[in-house]
C-alpha positions in Angstrom: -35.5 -120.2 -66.7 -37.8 -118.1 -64.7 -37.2 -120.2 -61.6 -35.2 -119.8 -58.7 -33.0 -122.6 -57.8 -30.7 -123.5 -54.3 -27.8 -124.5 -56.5 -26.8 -123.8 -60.2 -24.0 -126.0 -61.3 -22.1 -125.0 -64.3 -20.0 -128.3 -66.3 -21.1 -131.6 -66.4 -17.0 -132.7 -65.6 -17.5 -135.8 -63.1 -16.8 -133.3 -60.0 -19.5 -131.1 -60.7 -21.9 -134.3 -61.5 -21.1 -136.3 -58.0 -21.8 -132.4 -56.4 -24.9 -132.0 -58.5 -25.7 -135.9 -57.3 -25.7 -135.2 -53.9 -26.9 -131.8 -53.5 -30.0 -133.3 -55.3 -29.9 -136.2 -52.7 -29.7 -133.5 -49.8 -32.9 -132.1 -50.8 -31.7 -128.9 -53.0 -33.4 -127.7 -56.2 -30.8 -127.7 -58.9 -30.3 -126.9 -62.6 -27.4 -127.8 -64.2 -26.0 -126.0 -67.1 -23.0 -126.9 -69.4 -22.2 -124.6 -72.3 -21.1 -128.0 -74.5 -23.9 -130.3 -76.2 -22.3 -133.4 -74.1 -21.1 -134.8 -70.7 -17.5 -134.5 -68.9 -16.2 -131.5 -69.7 -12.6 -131.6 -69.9 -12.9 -135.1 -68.9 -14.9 -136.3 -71.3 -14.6 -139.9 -72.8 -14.4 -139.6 -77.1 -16.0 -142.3 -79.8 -15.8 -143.4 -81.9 -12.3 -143.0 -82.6 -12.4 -141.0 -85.8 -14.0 -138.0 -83.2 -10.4 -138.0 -81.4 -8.2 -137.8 -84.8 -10.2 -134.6 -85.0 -10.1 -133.4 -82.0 -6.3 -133.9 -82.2 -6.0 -132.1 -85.4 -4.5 -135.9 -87.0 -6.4 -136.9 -90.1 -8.0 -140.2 -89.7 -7.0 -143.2 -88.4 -5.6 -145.8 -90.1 -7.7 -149.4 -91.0 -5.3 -151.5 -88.6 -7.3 -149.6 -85.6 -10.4 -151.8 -86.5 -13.8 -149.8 -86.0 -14.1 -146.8 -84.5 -17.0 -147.5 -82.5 -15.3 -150.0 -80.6 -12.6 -147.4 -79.2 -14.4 -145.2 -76.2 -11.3 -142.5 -75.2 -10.8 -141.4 -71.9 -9.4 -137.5 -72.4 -8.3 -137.6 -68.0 -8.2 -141.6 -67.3 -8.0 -142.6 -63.6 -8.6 -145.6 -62.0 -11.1 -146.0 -58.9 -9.6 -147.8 -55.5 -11.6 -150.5 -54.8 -11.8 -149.4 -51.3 -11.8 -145.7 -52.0 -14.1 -142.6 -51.7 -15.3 -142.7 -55.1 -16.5 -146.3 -54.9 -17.7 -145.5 -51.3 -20.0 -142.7 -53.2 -20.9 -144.7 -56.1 -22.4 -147.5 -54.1 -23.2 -144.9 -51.4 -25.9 -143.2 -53.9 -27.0 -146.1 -55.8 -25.5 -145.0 -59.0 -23.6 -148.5 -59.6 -26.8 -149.3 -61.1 -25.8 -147.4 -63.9 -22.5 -148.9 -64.2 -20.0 -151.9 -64.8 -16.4 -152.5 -63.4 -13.7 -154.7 -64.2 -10.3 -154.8 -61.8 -7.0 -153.4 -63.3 -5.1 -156.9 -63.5 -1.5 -155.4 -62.4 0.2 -152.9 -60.0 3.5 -152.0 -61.0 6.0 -149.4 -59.7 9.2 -148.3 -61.8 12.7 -148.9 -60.0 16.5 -148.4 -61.4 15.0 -148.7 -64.8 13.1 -151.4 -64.6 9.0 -152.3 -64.1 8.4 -154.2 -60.8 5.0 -156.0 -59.2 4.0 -153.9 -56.4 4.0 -157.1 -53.4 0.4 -157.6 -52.9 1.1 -158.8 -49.2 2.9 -159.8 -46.3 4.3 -163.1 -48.1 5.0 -161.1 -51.7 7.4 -158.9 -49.7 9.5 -161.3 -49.0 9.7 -163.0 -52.2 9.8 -160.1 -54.5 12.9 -158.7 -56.6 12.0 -155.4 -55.8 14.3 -155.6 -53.1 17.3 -157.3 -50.9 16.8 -159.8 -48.7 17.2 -158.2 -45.5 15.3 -154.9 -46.9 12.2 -157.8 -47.7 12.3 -158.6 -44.0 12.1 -154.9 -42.6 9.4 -154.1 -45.4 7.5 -157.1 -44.4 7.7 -156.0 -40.9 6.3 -152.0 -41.9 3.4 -153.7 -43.6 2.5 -155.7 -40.7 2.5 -152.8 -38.9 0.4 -151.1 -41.2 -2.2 -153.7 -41.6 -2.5 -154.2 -37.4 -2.4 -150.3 -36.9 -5.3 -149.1 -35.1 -5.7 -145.0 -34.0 -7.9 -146.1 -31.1 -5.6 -148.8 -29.5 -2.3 -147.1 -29.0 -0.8 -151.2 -27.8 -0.8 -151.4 -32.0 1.5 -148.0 -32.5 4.8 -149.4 -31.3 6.1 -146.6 -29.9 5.2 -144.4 -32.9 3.0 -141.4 -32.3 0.9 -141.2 -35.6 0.1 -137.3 -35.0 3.8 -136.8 -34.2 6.0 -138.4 -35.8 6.8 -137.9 -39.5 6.6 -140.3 -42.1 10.5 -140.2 -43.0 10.9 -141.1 -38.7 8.7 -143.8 -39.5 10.5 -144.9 -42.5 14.0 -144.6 -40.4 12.3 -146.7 -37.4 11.9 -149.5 -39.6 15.1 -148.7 -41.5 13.9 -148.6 -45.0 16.1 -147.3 -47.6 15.2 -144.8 -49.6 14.1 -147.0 -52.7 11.6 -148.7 -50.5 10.7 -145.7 -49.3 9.7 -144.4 -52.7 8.1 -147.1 -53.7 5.7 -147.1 -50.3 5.1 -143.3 -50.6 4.6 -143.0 -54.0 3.4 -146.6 -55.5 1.2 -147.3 -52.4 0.3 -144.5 -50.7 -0.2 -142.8 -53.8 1.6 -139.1 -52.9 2.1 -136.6 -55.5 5.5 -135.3 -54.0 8.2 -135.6 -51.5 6.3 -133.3 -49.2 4.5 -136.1 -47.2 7.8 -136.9 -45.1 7.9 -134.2 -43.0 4.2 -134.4 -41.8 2.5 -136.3 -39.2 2.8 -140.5 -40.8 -0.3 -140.9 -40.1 -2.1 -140.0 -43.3 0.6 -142.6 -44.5 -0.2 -145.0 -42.8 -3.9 -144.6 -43.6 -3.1 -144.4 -47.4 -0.9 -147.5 -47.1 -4.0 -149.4 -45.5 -6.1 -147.8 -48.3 -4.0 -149.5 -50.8 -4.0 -153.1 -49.3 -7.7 -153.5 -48.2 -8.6 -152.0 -51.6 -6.1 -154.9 -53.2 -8.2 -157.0 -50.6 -11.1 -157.2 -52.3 -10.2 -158.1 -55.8 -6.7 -159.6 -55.2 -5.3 -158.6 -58.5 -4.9 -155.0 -57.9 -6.4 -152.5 -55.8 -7.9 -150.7 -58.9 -11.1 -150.7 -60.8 -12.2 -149.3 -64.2 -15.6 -149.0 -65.7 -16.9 -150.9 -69.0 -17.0 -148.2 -72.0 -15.0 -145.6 -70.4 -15.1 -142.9 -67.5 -18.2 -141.2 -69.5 -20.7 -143.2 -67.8 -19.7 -142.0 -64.5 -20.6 -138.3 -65.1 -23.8 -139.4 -66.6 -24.8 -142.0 -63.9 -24.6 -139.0 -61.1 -26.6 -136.5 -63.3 -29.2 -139.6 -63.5 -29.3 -139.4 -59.6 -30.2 -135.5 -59.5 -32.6 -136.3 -61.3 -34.3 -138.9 -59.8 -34.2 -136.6 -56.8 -35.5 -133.8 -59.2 -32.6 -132.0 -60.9 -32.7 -130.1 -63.9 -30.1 -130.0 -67.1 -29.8 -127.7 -69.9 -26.9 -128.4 -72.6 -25.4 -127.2 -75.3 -25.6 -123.5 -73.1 -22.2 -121.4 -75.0 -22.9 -118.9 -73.5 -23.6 -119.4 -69.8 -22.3 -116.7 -67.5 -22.4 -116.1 -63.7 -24.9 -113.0 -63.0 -23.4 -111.1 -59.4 -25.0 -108.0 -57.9 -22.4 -106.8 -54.6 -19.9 -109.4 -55.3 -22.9 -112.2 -54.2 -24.1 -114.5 -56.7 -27.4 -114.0 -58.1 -28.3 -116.6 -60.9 -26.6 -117.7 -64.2 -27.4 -116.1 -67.9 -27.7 -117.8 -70.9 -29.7 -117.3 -74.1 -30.7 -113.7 -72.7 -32.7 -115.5 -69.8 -31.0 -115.4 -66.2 -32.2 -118.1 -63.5 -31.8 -117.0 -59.8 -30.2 -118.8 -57.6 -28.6 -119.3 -54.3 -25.2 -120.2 -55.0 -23.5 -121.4 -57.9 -21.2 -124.8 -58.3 -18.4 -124.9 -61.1 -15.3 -125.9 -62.6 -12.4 -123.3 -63.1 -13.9 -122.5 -66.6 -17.0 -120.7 -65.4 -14.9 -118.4 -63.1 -11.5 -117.8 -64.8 -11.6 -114.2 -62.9 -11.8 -116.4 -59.4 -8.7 -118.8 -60.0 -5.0 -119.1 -60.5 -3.2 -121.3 -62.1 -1.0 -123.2 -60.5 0.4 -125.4 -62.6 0.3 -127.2 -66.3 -0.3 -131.4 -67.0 0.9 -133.0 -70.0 -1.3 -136.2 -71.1 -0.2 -138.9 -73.7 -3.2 -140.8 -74.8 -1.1 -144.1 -76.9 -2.6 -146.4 -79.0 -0.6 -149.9 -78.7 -0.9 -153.3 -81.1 1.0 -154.9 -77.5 1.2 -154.9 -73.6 3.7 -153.4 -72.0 7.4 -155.3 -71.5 7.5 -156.9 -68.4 4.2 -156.9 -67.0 3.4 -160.5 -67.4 1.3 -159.6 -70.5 -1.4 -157.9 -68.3 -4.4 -156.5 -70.3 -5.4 -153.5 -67.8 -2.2 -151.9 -65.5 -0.8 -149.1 -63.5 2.8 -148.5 -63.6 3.6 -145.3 -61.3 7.2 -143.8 -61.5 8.6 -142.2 -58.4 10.2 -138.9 -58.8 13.5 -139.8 -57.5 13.8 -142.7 -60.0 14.0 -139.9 -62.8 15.3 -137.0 -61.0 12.1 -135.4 -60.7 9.8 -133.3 -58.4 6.8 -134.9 -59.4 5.6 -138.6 -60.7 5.2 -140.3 -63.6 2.1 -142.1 -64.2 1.4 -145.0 -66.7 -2.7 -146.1 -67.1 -3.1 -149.3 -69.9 -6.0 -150.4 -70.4 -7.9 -152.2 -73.2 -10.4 -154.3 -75.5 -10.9 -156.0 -72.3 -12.6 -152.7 -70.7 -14.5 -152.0 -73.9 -12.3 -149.1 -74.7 -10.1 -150.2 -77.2 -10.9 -152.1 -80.6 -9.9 -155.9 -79.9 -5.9 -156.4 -80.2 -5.1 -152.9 -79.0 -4.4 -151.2 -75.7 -4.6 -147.6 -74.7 -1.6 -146.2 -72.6 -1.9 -142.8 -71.1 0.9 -141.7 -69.9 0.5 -137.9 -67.5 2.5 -136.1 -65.1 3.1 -132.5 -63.5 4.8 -130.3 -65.9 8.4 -128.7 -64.5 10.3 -127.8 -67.8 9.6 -125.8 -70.8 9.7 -128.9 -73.0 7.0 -131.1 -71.4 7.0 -134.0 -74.1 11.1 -134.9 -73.6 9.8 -134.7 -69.9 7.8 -138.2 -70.2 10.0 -139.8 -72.3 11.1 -142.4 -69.8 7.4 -143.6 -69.7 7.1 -143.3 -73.3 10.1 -145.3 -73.9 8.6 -148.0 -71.5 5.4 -148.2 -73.6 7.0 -148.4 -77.2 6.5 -149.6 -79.6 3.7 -146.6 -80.0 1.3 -146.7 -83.3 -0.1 -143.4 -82.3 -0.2 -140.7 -79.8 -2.0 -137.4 -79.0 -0.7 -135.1 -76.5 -2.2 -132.1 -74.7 -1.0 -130.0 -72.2 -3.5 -128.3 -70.1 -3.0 -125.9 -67.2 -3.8 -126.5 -63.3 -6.0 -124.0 -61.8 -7.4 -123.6 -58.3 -10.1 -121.1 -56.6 -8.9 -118.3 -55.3 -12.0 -117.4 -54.0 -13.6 -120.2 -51.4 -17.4 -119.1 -51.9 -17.7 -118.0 -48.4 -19.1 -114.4 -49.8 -19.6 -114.7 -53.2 -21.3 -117.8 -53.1 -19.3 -119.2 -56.2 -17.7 -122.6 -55.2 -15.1 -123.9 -57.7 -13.4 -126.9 -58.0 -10.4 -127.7 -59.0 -8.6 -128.7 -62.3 -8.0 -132.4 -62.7 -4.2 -133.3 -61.8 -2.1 -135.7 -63.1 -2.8 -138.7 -61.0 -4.0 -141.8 -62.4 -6.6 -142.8 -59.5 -9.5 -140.7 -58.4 -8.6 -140.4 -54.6 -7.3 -136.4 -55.1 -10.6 -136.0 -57.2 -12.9 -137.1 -54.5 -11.1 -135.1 -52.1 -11.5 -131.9 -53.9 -15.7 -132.8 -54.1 -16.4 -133.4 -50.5 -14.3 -130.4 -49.5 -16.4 -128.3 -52.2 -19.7 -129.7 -51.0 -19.5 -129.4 -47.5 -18.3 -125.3 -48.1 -21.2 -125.0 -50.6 -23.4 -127.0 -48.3 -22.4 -126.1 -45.2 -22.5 -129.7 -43.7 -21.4 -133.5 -44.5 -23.5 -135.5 -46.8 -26.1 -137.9 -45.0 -25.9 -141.2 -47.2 -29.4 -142.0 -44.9 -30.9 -139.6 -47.5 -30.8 -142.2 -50.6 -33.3 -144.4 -51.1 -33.1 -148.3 -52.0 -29.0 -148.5 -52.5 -28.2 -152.6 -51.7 -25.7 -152.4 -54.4 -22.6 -153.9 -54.2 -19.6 -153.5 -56.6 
């Protein structure tokens, strides 16, 4: 560990992987350290299953549950838009090589205490029971909007100023009610709070179009999960540093960040320090750097059924706006199963997650629980949000942020490209990767 590197990247979580991927790509020397003998981090994906009864502190699992090798168990699930920025860097980079996908089969968005169909399109809207009749029409007519929308030809704004006017105007000019509007803000567009109506409507109206030409490609749903798990994903982007010459160390306890005038110098570990540059990590690595802003509770459920009234779909999301439940934040519902390889055949995994905002987080998600019974067994964690405090500018220590409790990946790609230009200084040139024709 003699050697000086541009970048030392501490956790192998799937942010610090894509960073490590692409800082590679850019031309920078890298080592990458974790202090655990595995990959993911906090977002690791468990088999077989008997690992996550221990990890969980529950025994073993009973002989109903089939093999454990056949269960691969997500600790963060999240689905990947089809469309979205972590499909856009996967086949970007080449690193679908590596990997597998299969479409979510069902969209679903809870209303007055029932599970509805998200409408796929133009035609759904009117037809489904999500809504009135007349509310159909108006809907219909906002999606239209939507889809023709285009920032460079103000003809397609209709009078709206997308840098102007707010989303709830937007909402009101199409006179949505408030149900509708829920379900577009929260099941579409994919916000974490009510907080998006008073800005400009035009990161709406991108996030709507997000949703509907991801949906485009597959038809089913606008989401996409990989074969065996989320642990492959990690591992494909630490494959493509080193291709481009990256170095890893594991199983590293007792990696710490080495600083000499508050500036980075290298990283210790096993009494040897390797210089460096800057240093990449997740909140774990710099605890004195963050705050925490936050706590998530998790409920990974093992199922013998698919969930009541989603037309016996095999993979779904089901999101739950926080005004259905008198809430600040969402519920989120991720099934998936033996169909994904992540589940031994005959059972489903349902993880349900959201923001916590009492002091009795469990009673918090039991709507969604409720929704998902019966339940043969569950483990729950609570984990707590932390952000940087610190954005590397001086000390040269860029940290990302802790995983929220969204079930897609779009918040999670956003945090990575806004840690990679600060680290890097510049935007990531996709020209820089060799032989990528891969389609997904």
């Amino acid at each position: 560990m003699d050697e000086e590197y541009d970048v030392i990247v501490l956790g192998t979580g799937l942010k610090e992987c894509i960073i490590s991927g692409m800082m590679s790509v850019m031309g920078k020397k890298v080592l990458h350290i974790d202090r655990n003998s595995y990959y993911g981090g906090e977002s690791a994906s468990i088999t077989p299953l008997e690992d996550v009864y221990k990890k969980f502190g529950m025994g073993k699992p009973a002989e109903k549950l089939g093999r454990g090798r056949d269960w691969n168990i997500d600790l963060i699930p999240k689905f990947l838009m089809a469309n979205g920025q972590l499909v856009k860097l996967l086949v970007g980079t080449g690193v679908t090589r590596y990997l597998e996908f299969k479409c979510v089969e069902g969209s679903y968005v809870f209303k007055g205490g029932k599970v509805y169909k998200v409408p796929a399109d133009e035609k759904e809207a009117l037809t489904t029971s999500l809504m009135g009749l007349f509310e159909k029409r108006r809907f219909r007519k906002f999606l239209i909007f939507v889809t023709e929308f285009d920032l460079e030809n103000p003809k397609t704004w209709q009078g709206v100023d997308p840098k102007l006017t707010t989303a709830s105007k937007l909402y009101e000019k199409f006179g949505l009610d408030n149900n509708t509007a829920d379900v577009t803000g929260h099941a579409l567009a994919l916000h974490l709070n009510e907080a998006y109506k008073d800005q400009p409507c035009l990161d709406l109206i991108n996030r709507v179009k997000l949703y509907y030409e991801s949906l485009a490609r597959y038809l089913k749903s606008p989401y996409l999960y990989p074969l065996y798990g989320l642990g492959e994903l990690p591992q494909g982007f630490a494959r493509l540093s080193a291709i481009y010459g990256g170095t890893y160390m594991l199983d590293r306890p007792d990696a710490e960040i080495v600083y000499e005038d508050g500036k980075v110098v290298g990283v210790k570990a096993q009494g040897e320090v390797a210089k460096c540059k800057m240093v990449v990590c997740d909140p774990s690595y710099a605890t004195d750097k963050c705050k925490t802003v936050g706590k998530v509770i998790r409920a990974i459920c093992i199922l013998d059924h698919p969930i009541k009234d989603t037309k016996d779909s095999l993979s779904t999301q089901i999101i739950i706006p926080q005004n259905q439940v008198n809430r600040t934040h969402d519920i989120y519902i991720s099934m998936i199963s033996a169909t994904h390889f992540v589940a031994a055949k005959g059972h489903y995994l349902a993880i349900v997650s959201t923001t916590v905002e009492t002091s009795n987080p469990e009673e918090e998600i039991r709507v969604a629980l409720d929704l998902i019974s019966p339940i043969e067994q569950k483990f729950v964690s609570v984990s707590e949000l932390k952000e940087p405090t610190d954005d590397g500018s001086t000390s040269k220590v860029f940290i990302t942020k802790s995983y929220d409790a969204t079930s897609h990946f779009e918040t999670t790609c956003a945090d990575v490209i806004q840690v990679f230009e600060r680290a890097y200084g510049g935007k990531f040139d996709y020209d820089k990767v060799q032989n990528t024709d891969h389609e997904m």
